[in-house]
ROSE-4610 file (N, C-alpha, C; in Angstrom, 1 decimal, always signed):
// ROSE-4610
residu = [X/X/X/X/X/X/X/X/X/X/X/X/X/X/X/X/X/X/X/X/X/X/X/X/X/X/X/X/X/X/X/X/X/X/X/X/X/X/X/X/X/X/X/X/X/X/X/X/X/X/X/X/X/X/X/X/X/X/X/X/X/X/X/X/X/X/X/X/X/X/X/X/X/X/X/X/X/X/X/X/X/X/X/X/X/X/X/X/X/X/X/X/X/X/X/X/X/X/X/X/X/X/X/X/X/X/X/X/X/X/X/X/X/X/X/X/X/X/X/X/X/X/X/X/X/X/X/X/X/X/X/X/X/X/X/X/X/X/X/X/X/X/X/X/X/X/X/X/X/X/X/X/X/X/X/X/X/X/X/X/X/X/X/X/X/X/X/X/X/X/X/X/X/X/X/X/X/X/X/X/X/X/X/X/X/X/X/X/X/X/X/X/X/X/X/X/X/X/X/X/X/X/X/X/X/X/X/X/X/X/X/X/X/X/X/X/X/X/X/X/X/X/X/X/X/X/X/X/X/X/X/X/X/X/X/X/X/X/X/X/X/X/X/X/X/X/X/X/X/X/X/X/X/X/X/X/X/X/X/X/X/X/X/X/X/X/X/X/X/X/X/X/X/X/X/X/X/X/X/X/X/X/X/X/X/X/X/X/X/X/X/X/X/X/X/X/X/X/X/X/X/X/X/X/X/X/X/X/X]
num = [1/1/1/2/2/2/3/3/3/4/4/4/5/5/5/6/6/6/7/7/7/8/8/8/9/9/9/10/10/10/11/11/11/12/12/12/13/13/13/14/14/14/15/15/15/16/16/16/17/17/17/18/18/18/19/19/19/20/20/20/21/21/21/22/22/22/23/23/23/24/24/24/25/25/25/26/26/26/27/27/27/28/28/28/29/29/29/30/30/30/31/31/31/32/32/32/33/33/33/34/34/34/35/35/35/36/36/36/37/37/37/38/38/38/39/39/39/40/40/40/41/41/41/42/42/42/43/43/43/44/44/44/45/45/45/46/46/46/47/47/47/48/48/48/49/49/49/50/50/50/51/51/51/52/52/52/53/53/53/54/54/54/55/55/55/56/56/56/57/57/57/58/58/58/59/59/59/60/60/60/61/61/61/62/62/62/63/63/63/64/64/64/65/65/65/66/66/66/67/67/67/68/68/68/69/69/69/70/70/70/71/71/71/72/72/72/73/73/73/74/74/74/75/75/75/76/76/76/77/77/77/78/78/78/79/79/79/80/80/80/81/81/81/82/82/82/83/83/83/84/84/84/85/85/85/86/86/86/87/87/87/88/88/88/89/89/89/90/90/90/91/91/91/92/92/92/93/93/93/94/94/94/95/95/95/96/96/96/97/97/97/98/98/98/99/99/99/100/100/100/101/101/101/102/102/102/103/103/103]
x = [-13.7/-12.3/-12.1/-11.3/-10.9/-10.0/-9.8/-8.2/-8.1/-8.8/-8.0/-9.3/-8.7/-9.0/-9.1/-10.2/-9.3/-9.5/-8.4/-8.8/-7.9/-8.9/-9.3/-8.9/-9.6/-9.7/-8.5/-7.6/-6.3/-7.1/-6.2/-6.6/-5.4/-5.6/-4.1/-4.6/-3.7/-4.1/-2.9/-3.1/-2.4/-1.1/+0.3/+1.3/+1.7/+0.8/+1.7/+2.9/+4.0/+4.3/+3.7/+3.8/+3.2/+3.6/+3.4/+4.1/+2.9/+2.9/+1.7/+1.9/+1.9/+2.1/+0.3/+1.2/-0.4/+0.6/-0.8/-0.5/-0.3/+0.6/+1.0/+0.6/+0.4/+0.0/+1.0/+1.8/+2.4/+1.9/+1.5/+0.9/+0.3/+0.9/+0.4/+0.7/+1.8/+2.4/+1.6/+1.5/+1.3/+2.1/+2.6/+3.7/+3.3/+3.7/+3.7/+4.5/+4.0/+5.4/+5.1/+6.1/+5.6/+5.9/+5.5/+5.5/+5.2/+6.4/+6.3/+6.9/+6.1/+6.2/+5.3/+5.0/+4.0/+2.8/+2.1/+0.0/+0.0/+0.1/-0.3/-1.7/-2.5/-4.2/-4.9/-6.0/-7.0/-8.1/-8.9/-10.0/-11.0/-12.2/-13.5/-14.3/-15.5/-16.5/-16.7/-17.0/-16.9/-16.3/-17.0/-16.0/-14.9/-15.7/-14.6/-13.1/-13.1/-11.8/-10.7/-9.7/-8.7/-7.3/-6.0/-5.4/-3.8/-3.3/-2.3/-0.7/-0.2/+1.4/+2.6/+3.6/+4.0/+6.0/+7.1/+7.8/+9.4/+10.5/+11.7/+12.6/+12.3/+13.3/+15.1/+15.8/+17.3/+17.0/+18.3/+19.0/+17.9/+17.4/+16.4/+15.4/+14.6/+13.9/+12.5/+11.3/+10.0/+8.9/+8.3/+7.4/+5.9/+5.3/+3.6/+2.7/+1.5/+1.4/-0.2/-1.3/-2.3/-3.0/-3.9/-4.3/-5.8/-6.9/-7.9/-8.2/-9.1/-8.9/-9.5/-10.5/-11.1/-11.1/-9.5/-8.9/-8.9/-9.1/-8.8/-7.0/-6.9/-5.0/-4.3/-4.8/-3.7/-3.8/-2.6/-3.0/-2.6/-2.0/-1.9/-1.6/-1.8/-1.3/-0.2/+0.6/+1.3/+1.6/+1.2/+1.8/+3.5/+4.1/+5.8/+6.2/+5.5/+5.3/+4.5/+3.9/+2.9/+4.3/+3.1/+4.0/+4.2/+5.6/+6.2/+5.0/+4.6/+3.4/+2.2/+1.6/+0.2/-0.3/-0.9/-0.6/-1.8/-1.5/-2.8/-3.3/-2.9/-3.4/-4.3/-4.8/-6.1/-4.7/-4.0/-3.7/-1.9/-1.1/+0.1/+1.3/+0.7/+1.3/+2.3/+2.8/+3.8/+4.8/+4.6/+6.0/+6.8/+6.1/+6.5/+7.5/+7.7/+8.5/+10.4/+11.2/+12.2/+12.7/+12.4/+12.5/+12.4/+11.1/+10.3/+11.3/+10.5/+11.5/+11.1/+12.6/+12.2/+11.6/+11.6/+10.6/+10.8]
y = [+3.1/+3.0/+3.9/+3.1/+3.8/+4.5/+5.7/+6.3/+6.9/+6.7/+7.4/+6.2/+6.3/+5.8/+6.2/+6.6/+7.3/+6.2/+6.5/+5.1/+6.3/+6.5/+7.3/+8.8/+8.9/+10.9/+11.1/+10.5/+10.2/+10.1/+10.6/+10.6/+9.8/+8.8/+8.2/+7.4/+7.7/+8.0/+7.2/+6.5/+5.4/+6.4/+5.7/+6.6/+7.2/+7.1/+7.9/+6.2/+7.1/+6.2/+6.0/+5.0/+4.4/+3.5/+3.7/+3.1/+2.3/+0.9/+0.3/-0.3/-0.3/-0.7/-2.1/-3.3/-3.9/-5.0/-5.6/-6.6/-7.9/-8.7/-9.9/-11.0/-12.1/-12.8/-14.2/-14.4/-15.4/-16.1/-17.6/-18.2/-17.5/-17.2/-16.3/-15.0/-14.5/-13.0/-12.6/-10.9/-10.2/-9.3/-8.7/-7.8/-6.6/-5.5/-4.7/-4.9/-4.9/-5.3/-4.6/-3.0/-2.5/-2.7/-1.9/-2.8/-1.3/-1.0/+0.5/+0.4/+1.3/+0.7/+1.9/+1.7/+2.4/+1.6/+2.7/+1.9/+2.0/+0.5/+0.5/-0.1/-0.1/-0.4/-0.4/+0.2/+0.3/-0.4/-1.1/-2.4/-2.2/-2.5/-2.7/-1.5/-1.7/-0.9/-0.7/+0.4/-0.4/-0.8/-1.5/-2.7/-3.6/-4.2/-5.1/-4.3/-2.8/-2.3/-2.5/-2.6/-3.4/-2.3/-2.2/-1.4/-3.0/-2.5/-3.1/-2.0/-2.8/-2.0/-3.2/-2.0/-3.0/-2.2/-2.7/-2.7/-3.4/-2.6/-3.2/-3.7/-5.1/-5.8/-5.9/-6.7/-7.1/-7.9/-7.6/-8.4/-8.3/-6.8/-6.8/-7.3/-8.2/-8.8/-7.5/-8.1/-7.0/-7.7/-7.0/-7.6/-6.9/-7.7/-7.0/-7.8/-6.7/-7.4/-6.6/-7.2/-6.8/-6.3/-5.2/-4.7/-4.6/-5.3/-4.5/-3.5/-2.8/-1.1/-1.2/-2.1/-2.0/-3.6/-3.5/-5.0/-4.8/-5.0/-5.1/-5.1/-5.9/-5.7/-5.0/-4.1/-2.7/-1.7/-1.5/-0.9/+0.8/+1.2/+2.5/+2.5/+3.6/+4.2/+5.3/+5.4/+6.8/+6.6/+8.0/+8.4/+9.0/+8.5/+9.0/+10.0/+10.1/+11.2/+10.8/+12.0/+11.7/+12.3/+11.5/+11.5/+13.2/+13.0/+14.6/+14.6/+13.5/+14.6/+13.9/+14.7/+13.9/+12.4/+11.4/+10.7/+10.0/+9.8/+9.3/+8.3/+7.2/+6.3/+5.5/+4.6/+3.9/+3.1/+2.0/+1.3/+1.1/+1.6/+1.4/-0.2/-1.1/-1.9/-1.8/-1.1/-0.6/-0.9/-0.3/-0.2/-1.5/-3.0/-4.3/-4.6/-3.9/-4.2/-4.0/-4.5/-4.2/-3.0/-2.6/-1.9/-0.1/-0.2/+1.1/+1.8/+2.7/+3.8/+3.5/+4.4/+3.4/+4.6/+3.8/+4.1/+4.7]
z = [-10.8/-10.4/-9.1/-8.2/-7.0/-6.8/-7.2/-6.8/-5.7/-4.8/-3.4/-2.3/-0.9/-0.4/+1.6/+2.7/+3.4/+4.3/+5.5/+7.0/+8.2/+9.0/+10.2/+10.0/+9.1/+8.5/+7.9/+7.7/+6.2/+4.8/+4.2/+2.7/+1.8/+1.0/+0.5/-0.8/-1.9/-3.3/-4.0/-5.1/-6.3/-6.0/-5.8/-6.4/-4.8/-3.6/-2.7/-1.7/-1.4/-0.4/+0.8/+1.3/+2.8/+3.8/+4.8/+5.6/+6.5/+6.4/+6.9/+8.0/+9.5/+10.8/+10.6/+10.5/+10.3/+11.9/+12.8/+14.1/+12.9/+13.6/+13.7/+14.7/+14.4/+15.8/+15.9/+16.8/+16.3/+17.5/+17.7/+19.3/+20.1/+21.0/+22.4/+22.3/+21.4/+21.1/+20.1/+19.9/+18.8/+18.9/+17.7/+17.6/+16.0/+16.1/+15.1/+14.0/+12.6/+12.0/+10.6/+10.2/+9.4/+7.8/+6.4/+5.2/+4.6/+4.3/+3.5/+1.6/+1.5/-0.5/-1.0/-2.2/-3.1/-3.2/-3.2/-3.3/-4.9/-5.1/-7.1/-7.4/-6.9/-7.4/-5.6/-6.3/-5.3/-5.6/-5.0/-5.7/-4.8/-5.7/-4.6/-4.0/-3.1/-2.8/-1.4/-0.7/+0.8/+1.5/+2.0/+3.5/+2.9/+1.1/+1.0/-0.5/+0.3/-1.1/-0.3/-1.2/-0.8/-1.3/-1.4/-1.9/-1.6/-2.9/-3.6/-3.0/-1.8/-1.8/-2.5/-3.0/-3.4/-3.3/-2.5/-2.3/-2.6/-2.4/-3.2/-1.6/-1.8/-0.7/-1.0/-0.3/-1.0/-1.7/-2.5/-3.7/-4.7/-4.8/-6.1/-5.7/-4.9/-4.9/-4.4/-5.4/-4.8/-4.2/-3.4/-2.2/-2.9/-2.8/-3.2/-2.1/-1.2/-0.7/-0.5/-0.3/-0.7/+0.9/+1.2/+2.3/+2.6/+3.3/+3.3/+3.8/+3.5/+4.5/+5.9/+5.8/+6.7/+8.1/+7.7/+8.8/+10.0/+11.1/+12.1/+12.6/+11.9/+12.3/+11.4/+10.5/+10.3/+11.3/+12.2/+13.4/+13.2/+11.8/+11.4/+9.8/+9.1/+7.8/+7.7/+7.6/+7.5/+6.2/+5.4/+4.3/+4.5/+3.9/+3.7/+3.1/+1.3/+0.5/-0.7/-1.4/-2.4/-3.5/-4.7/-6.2/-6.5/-7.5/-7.9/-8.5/-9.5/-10.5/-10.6/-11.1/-11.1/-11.4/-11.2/-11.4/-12.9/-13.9/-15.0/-15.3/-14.1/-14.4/-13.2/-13.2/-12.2/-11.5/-12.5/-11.8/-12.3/-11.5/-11.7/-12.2/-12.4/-13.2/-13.6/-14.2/-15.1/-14.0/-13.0/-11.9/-11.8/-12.1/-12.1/-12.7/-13.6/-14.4/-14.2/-14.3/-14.5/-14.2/-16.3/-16.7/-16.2/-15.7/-15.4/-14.6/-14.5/-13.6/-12.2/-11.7/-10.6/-9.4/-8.0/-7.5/-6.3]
């Protein structure tokens, strides 16, 4: 199990918020287009681990949206803030829900 993960001497762990600047290509343009949320699973070994963000759009509506670490078009990471407490588990799931607390 992967619980932390770094990309260019950052360190960023299940549970912190993030702010992901990943390039866009639309035709002839590319553009920055960022996707900030909470990291709820971290997957994989190497080149191919992947980390799970997953964020609260309008009208309720939640965005999940999966990242390789090692893409070429994430053009930065910024952490925003890490969790009040420790965090006990691998993989945050729970947050999907409704119910849960929120975020």
């Amino acid at each position: 199990m992967a619980l932390t993960f770094t990309h260019k001497d950052l360190e960023f762990g299940i549970g912190d918020t993030v702010k992901v600047n990943y390039k866009i290509r639309e035709k002839d343009k590319e553009r920055v287009q960022a996707f900030d949320g909470v990291i709820l699973a971290i997957k994989g070994q190497g080149d191919s681990k992947t980390f799970l963000v997953a964020k609260n759009a309008t009208d309720g509506i939640r965005v999940e949206r999966i990242f390789p670490i090692s893409s070429p078009w994430i053009d930065s990471i910024k952490k925003i803030r890490s969790p009040k407490t420790k965090i006990r588990r691998a993989k945050l799931y729970f947050l999907r829900k409704p119910h849960a607390r929120a975020i």
